[in-house]
N, C-alpha and C positions, 0 to 999 in steps of 0.2 A: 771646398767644393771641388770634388772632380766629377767632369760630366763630359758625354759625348749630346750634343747637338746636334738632331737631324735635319739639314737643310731645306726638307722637301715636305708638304705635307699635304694631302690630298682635298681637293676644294680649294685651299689659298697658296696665292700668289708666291714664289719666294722672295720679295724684297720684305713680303707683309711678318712671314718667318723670320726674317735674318732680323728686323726690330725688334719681334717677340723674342730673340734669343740677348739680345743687347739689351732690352730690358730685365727681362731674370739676372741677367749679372749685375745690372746697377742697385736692385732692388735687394740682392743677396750681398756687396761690397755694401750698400747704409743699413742694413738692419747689423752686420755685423758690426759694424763702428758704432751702433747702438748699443752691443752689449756691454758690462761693465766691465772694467780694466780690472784684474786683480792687484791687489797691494802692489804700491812700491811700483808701479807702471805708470806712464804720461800718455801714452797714444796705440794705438794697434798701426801696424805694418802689414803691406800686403804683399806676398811673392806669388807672382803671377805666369803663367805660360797659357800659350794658346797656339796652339795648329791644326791641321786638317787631319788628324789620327793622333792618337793615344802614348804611340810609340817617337813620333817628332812634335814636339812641341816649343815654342821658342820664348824664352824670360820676357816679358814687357811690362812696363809701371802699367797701375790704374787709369790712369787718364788716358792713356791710351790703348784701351780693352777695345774701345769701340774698331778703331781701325785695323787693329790684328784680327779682326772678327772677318771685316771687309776685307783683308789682304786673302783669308783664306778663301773666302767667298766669290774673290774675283777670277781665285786662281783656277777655281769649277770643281772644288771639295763637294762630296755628299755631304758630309758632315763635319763638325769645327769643335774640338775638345779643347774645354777652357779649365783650367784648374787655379782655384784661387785659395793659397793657405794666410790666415792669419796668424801672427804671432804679436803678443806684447810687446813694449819697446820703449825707450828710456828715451825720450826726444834730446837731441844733439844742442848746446848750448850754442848762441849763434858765432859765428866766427869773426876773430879780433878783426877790428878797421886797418887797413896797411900805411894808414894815414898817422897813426898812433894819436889821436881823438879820442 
């Protein structure tokens, strides 16, 4: 997903917008984690950027989509370009105890 988000929308509120734009991403990151992993894959990954125009965008994990949303929105952006690519990925086995247990 690359998309520009208009902040502003005529008859509603903007805090009622800036939830309708937090929602479409949350709903667009679990349908995609819904789809099937092709062969030989454990999980999907998600590289993420978000800012106030197309041209500056800044890297952020998932979990935190919501607040780079709000960071642009406080900053007084018309609009908030979120771009979210999935890719496949081979989940990291977890890392040895330093206790040697």
């Amino acid at each position: 997903m690359k998309k520009n988000f208009p902040l502003a929308a005529p008859g509603k509120a903007r805090a009622r917008v800036v939830e309708a734009v937090k929602n479409e991403v949350r709903k667009y990151v679990r349908r995609e984690r819904r789809k099937p992993l092709p062969a030989g894959f454990d999980e999907w990954t998600f590289a993420c950027r978000v800012g106030p125009a197309r041209d500056a965008p800044v890297p952020c994990e998932v979990p935190e989509l919501g607040r780079a949303i709000d960071r642009v929105v406080s900053a007084g952006g018309a609009e908030v370009y979120v771009e979210i690519i999935a890719t496949p990925t081979h989940r990291l086995p977890p890392p040895a105890s330093a206790a040697g247990t």
